[in-house]
N, C-alpha and C positions, 0 to 999 in steps of 0.2 A: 046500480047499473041501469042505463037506461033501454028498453024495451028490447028497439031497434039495432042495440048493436049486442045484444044477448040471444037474439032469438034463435040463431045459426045452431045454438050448444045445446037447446033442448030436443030436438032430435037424434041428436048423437045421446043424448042421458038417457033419454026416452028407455031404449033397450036392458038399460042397465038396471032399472029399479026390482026387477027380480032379484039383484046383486045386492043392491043398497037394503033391501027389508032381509037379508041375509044378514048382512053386514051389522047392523042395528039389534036383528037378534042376536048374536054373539056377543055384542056389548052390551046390551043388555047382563048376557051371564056373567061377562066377566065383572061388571059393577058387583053384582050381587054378591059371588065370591068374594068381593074384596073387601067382604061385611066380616068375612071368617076370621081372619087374624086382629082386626080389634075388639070384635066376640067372644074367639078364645081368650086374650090375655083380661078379659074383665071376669071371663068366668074363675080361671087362674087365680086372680087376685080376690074376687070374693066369696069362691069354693073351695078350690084347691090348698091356698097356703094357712087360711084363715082354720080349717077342718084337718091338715095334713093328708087331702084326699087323692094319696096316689095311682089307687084304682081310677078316680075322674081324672087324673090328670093324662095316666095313659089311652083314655078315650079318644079324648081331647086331641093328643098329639095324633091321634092315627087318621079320626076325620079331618083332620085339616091338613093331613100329609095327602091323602086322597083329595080334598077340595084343591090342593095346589097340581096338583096334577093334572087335575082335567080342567084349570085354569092354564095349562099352559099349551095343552093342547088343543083350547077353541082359541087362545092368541094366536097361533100356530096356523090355525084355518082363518082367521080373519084377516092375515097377514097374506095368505095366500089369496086371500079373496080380493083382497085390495090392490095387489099385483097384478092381479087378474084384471080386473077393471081399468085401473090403468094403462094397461097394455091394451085392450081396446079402445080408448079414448085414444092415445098416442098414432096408433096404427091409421084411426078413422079421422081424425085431426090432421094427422101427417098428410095422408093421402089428399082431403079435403082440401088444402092449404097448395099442394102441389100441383093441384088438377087447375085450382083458380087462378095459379100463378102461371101456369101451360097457358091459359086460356085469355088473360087480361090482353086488352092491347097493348102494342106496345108504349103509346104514347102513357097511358099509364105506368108502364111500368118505366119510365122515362124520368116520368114528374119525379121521386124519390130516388132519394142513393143507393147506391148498393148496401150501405148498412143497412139499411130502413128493411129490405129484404130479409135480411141474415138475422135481424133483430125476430124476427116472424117465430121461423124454424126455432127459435132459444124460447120462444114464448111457448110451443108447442110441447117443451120441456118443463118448461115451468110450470103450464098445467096438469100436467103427469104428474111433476114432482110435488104439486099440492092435493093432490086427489088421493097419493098414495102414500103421501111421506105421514109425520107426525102431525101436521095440521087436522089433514084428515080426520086421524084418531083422535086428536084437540074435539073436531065438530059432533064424531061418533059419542065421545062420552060425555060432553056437556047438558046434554040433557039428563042427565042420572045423577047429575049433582041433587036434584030434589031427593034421589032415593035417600042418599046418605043426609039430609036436612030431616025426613021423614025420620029413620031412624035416631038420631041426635033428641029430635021432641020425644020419643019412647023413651031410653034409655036416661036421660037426662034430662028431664023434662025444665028442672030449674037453670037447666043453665038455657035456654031457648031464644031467650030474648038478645044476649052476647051472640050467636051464630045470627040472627036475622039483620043484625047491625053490621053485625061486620059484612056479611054479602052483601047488602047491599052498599058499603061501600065498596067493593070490590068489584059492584056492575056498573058504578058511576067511573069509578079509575078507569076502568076499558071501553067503556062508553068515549068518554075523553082521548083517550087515547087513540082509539082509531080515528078520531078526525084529522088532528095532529100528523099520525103519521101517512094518513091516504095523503095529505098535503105538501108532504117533505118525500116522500118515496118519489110523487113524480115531479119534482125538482128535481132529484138527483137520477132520475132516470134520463131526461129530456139533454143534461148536460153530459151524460155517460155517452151518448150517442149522439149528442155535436165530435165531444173527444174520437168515438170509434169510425165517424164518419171520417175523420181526416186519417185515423189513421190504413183506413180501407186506402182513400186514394194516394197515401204514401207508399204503399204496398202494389197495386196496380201500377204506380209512374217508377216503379224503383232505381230502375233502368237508368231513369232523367234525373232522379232526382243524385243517384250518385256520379253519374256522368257532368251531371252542371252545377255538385258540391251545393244541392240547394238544401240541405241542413241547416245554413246556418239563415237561410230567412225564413225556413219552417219550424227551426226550433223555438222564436219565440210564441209563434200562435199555438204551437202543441203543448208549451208550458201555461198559457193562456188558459187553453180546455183544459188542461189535467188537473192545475191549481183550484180553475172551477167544479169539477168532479169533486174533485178531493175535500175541498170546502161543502160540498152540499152533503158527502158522505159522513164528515164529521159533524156537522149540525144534524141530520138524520137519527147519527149513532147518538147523539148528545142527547135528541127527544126522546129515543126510545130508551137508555139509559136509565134517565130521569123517570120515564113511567115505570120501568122496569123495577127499581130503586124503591120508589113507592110503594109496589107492589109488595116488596120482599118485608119491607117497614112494617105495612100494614100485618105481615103474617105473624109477625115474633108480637106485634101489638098484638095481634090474635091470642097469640098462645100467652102470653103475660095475663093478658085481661081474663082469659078460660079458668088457666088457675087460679087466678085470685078470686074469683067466683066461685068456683066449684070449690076452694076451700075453705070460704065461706058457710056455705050449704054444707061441705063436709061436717065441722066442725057444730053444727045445727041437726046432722043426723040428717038431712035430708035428702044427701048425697051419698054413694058407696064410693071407696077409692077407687073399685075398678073401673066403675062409672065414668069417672073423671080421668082416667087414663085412653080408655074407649075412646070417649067423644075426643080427648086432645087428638088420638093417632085419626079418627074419622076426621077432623076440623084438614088436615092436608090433603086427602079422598074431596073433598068440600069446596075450599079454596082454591089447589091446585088446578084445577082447570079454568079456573077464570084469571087465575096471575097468569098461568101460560099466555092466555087469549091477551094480557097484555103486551106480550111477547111477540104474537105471532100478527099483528097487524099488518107487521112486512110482508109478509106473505100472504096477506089477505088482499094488502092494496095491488102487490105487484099482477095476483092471477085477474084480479077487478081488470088493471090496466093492457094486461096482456089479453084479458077475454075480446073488450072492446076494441081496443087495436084488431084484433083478428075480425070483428064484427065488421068493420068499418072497410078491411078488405073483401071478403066475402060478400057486402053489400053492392060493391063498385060494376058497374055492367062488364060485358066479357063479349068475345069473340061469338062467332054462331059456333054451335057444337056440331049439330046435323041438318042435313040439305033436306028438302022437300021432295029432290027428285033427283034423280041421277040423269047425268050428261055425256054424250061421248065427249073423246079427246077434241077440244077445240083446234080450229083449224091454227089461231093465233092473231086474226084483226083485233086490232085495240080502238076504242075510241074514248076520250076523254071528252065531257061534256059538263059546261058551266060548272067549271070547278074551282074552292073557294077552300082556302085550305091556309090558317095560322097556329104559331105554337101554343098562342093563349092571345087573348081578350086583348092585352094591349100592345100587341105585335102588329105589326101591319101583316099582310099577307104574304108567305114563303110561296105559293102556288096561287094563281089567280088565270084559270085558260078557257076560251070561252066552248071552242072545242078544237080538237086535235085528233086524227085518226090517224092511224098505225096499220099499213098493209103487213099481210102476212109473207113469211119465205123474203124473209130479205133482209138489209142490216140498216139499221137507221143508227144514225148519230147523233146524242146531243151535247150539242155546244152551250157555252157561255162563259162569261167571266165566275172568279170564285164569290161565291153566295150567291150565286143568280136563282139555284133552286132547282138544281141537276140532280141531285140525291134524294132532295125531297121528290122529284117526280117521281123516279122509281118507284118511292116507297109507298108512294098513294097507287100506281098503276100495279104492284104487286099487293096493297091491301094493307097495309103494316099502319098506314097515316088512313084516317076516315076526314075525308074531308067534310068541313060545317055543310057545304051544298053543291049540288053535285055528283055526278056518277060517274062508276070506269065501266064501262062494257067490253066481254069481251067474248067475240062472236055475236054483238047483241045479246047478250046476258049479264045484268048487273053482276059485279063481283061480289056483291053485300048478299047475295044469297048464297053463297058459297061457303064452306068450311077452311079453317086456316090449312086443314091434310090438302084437301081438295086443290086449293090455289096454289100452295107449294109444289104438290105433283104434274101443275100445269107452268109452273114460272119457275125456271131454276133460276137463283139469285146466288151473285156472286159483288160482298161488298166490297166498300172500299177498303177499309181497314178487315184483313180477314182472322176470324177468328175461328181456331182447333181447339180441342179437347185434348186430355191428357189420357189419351187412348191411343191404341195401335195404328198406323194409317190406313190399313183396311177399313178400320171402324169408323173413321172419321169422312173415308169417301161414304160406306154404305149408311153412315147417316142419313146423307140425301133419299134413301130407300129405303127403308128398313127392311130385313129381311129376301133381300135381292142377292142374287146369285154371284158367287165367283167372277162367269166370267161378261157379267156386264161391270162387276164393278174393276176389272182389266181391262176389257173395251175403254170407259172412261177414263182409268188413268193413260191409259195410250195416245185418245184422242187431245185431254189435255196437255201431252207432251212430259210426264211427270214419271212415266211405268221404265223408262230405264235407268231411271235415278234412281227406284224404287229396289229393284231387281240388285243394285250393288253394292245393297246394304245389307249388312251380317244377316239379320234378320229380315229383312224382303219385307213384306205388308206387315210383317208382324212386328215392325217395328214402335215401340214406344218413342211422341215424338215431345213430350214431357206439358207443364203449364202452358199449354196457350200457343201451344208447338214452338216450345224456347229452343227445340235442340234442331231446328231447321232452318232456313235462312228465308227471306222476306218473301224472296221470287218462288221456293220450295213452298211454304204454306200458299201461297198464292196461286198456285197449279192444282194444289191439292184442295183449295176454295173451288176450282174450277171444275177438278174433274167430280166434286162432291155434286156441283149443279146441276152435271151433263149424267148422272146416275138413274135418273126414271126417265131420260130423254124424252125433257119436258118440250110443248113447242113453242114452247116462249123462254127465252134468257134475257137477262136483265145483267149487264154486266158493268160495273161501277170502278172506272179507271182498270181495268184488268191489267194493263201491261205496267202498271207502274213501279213494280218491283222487278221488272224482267228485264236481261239483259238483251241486245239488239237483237242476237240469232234466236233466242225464244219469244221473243216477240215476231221476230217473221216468222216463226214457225205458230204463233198463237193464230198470226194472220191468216195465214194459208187453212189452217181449222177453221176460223170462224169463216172464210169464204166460202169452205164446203158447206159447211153447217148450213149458212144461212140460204143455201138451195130449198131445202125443207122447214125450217123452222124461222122464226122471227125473235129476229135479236137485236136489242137495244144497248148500246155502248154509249156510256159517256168517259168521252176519252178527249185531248186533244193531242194524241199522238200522231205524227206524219205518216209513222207506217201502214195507222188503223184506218186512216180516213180513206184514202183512196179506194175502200173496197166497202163500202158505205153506198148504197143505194138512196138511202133518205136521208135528211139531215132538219135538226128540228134548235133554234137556235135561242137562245133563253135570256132576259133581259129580267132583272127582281119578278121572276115568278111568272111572269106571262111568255107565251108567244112572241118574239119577234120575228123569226122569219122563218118559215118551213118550207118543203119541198123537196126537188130530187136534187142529190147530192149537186152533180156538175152545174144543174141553172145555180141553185143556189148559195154557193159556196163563189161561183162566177161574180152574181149581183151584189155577193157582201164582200168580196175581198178585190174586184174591178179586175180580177182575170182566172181563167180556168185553171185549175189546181194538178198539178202533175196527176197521172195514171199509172198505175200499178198495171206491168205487163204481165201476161199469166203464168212464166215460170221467171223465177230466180229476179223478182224486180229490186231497181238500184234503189237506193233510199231518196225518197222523196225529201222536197226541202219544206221547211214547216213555213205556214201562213205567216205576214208578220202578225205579232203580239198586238202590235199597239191598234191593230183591223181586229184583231180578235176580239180587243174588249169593247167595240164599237156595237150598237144596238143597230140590226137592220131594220129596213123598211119590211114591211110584209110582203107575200107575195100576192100577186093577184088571181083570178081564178082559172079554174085548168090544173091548179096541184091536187096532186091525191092528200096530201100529208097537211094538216096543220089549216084546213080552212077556217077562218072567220077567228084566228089566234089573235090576242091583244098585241098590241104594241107597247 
C-alpha cells in the first residue's frame, strides 16, 4: 500500500498498540499450549503403553485437562480483546469517514455516485471485520509457526529436513497467491460497483422507471453488469480454488512424505513412534496457518483496497471547519466579483460575471432561458460551487472565510428539487436550526403557509412523512423546503423556482410572504412566474453564464420585453399575464450606468 493513501490509519492504530502487545501475548500462550496435546499423546505412546504406566498416564490426563482450560480462557480474553479494538477502529473510522463526508464540497461529492459513497461505509466494515474476524487471528499466530518448527527439530530431529521443504513450499504457494488474487479481487470489485451503481439509480428513479415500464430497456444493461460481476466472481473463485487445492495437496503430500520418513528412521531405531505421531499432529499446528493465508488473500486484498479508497477520500481538500473571527448578522449586500466558475476542464464556463451586486431588503429576480446558469448562481453565491477565480462578498466579507454552519445560518436556501428526510415534520423544519425552539419552528411553518396543513393531520408535527417525504405531495415538501430555510431567519434567502409545485392560491399567498419578507431581508428568486415577478425590486437576467441585463425590475424588464410589465396592487392583485416566451429566451443588452444591480455584467 502506498504511503499516502495509508497514512490516515496509523493514528487511529497509534492508540491501540497497548492492545496489540496484549493481544500477541495471549498468542503467544496459546501457541505454547498447543504444544500440550501432541506432547502428551508421544509421552502416551512411548511411556504409558510401552511400561503399562497408569499412574503416568493419570498425570498426564490431569495436566492437560488443566492446560486446556486456561487455553480456553486466554482464547476467551483475546476474543474479547479483539472486539475491543475493533470496536474502536469502527467507531473512530465511522466517525472519521462521516465528518470528511459533512465537510467535502459539494462538487466533490458530485464527481461520484451515490454508490461510490455507500461503498465507503461497507469498507468501514470490512475493516472491522478483518481486524477482528479470523484473519486477524491468521496474522496473530503466524509468527509461532517457528515455535512448533523449533520443537519438530528437538523431538524429531531426523525428520527436519521434510518440515523445511515443505514450508517453504508452502511460503512460495502464498507468495503466489496473493498476487494472483490482489489482481482478480479488484476486477471483480470495480465491476460489482458498475452493477451497484445502476442498481442505486434504479432504486432512486423507481417512480419513472415503472411509470414509463422502462424495464425493458434497463433490463439488458443490468444483465450486462451482472453477467460481468458474475464472470469476474467466478474467475476469482476459480484462482483461489486452484491455490486453495494446492494447498490442501500439498498437506496429505505433507503427511505421506512425514511417514514415510519417519518410518524409515523408525525402523533404524532412530525414531520413537510417539515421535512420529507428535510431529505428524505438530506438522497441521505448522502448515495450517500458511494454507489458511492462502485462503485468506481475499481479505487481504479487499482491507488493502478498502484502506486506500478511504485514503484517497480522506486526502481530498474540504470545506473551512472554523472562522478566524466571529461576525455579526450580516446586513445581506451581495457582490459577485470576476467570477469564473466550470464543471470541469473541458466544459466551457456555467458562471462567467465580471461583477454583480445585490442590495440588501429587497427581492431580486433571476431570469434566463433553461441552462443559462440560474442554479449555478445560487450555488456559488451560497458557497456550495467554489469558483476557479473570483469572489462572493457579502457585506464586504469574502464567503471563503466563512464556515459551511456559518453560511447556512446567514443564506436560507430553498432548491429546486426539494429534498426531506424520513423524519417527523418538525424535524425536517428544525433542521434548518438545530436545536431551535417550538415556537420559531411554528412561526416558520405559518409564515411558509404550511402550519395549517400541518395542524390537520393525526399527528400534527409529529408526523412521519416517509423516504424523501413520499407521503406528501410536491407543493407540501416544497412549503416544508421553505419554512426549513425561513427557521434561523437568515437575511439572505436564495430561493430556486419556489412556486413550482404550488397551486395559484399558495402561490399568491407565497407572494404576499415573500413581499413582507423581503422589507428586512434580501431575497433572491429564480423564478419565471407572473405572480412572483411583479414584487421583484431587481432583476438580474442571465444569457450561458454571464450577465445580460441587470437593474430595477420596471426599467429593465421595460428595455427587455419593449413595455412595462403589469403591477401587482397591494391587496388581492388580479393575475398578471406572463411576458411572451419567445422575449424571454432573447439575451438583453446591458444596461448602462446609474443601476445599482449588475454593473460592468458580460453580455
Amino acid at each position: 500500500m502506498s504511503t499516502d493513501k495509508t497514512s490516515w490509519l496509523k493514528p487511529i492504530i497509534e492508540p491501540l498498540r497497548p492492545v496489540m502487545r496484549e493481544l500477541l501475548t495471549a498468542s503467544l500462550f496459546i501457541n505454547l499450549m498447543a504444544l500440550a496435546v501432541p506432547i502428551f499423546v508421544m509421552q502416551v505412546y512411548d511411556r504409558v503403553i510401552g511400561h503399562n504406566g497408569v499412574a503416568t498416564l493419570k498425570g498426564l490426563v490431569i495436566g492437560v485437562g488443566f492446560l486446556l482450560a486456561f487455553d480456553w480462557i486466554i482464547r476467551t480474553s483475546r476474543g474479547r480483546m479483539m472486539q475491543t479494538a475493533a470496536l474502536r477502529l469502527d467507531v473512530e473510522i465511522g466517525t472519521k469517514l462521516f465528518d470528511k463526508i459533512m465537510h467535502l464540497p459539494l462538487r466533490a461529492l458530485e464527481s461520484r455516485p451515490a454508490s461510490f459513497w455507500q461503498t465507503l461505509f461497507r469498507d468501514v466494515d470490512g475493516i472491522r471485520n478483518t481486524v477482528s474476524g479470523a484473519t486477524a487471528i491468521l496474522l496473530a499466530d503466524l509468527p509461532f509457526v517457528f515455535i512448533f518448527l523449533g520443537v519438530i527439530f528437538v523431538i524429531g530431529r531426523p525428520l527436519a529436513m521434510v518440515f523445511v521443504l515443505l514450508f517453504v513450499a508452502f511460503l512460495v504457494l502464498a507468495w503466489k497467491s496473493g498476487g494472483a488474487m490482489k489482481e482478480s479481487t479488484g476486477k471483480e470489485k470495480n465491476v460489482a460497483q458498475a452493477r451497484d451503481a445502476l442498481v442505486a439509480e434504479i432504486i432512486a428513479g423507481r417512480a419513472t422507471v415503472k411509470a414509463v415500464a422502462l424495464d425493458r430497456a434497463i433490463r439488458p444493461i443490468w444483465e450486462e453488469r451482472q453477467a460481468g460481476t458474475i464472470e469476474q466472481s467466478i474467475q476469482r473463485g476459480a484462482i483461489a480454488d486452484g491455490y486453495v487445492n494446492l494447498g490442501q495437496m500439498l498437506t496429505m503430500l505433507g503427511s505421506v512424505a512425514l511417514t514415510t520418513v519417519g518410518a524409515v528412521f523408525i525402523m533404524d531405531h532412530d525414531l520413537t513412534m510417539g515421535s512420529l505421531v507428535a510431529c505428524n499432529m505438530l506438522s497441521s499446528r505448522l502448515y495450517g496457518p500458511i494454507n489458511q493465508l492462502v485462503g485468506a488473500w481475499k481479505s487481504f486484498a479487499s482491507f488493502r483496497q478498502s484502506v486506500e479508497r478511504l485514503g484517497e477520500v480522506f486526502a481530498e481538500g474540504e470545506e473551512r471547519r472554523a472562522s478566524g473571527i466571529k461576525r455579526e448578522r450580516p446586513s445581506g449586500l451581495l457582490a459577485l466579483e470576476d467570477i469564473s466558475f466550470a464543471y470541469d476542464k473541458k466544459s466551457q464556463a456555467a458562471s462567467a460575471i465580471d461583477r454583480l451586486e445585490i442590495r440588501p431588503n429587497g427581492i431580486t429576480a433571476i431570469l434566463g432561458r433553461n441552462g443559462s446558469g440560474k442554479t449555478t448562481l445560487l450555488k456559488i453565491i451560497l458557497g456550495l460551487y467554489h469558483p476557479a477565480k473570483g469572489r462572493v462578498l457579502l457585506d464586504g466579507g469574502d464567503i471563503a472565510q466563512f464556515t459551511r454552519a456559518e453560511l447556512s445560518g446567514w443564506m436560507g436556501y430553498v432548491p429546486q428539487e426539494c429534498v426531506l428526510f424520513n423524519a417527523s415534520i418538525r424535524d425536517n423544519i428544525a433542521y434548518g436550526a438545530p436545536g431551535c425552539e417550538d415556537e420559531a419552528i411554528l412561526e416558520a411553518a405559518k409564515t411558509a403557509g404550511v402550519h395549517h396543513y400541518i395542524v390537520d393531520l393525526p399527528d400534527g408535527y409529529a408526523t412521519t412523512i416517509g423516504e424523501a417525504g413520499s407521503r406528501l405531495s410536491a407543493g407540501q415538501r416544497q412549503r416544508i423546503a421553505i419554512a426549513r430555510a425561513l427557521i434561523g431567519n437568515p437575511p439572505v434567502l436564495l430561493l430556486d423556482e419556489p412556486s413550482a409545485s404550488l397551486d395559484r392560491q399558495a402561490e399568491e399567498d407565497l407572494r404576499n410572504t415573500l413581499a413582507e419578507l423581503g422589507k428586512t431581508h434580501t431575497i433572491i428568486i429564480v423564478t419565471h412566474s407572473p405572480v412572483l415577478l411583479p414584487i421583484c425590486r431587481d432583476v438580474v437576467v442571465l444569457d450561458k453564464g454571464a450577465v445580460a441585463a441587470a437593474g430595477p425590475a420596471a426599467e429593465t424588464l421595460q428595455r427587455l420585453f419593449g413595455a412595462r410589465p403589469p403591477q401587482a396592487p397591494p391587496q388581492a392583485p388580479p393575475p398578471p399575464q406572463p411576458p411572451p416566451a419567445h422575449l424571454m429566451a432573447q439575451p438583453a443588452t446591458p444596461l448602462a450606468g446609474g443601476v445599482h444591480i449588475g454593473v460592468g455584467g458580460k453580455s
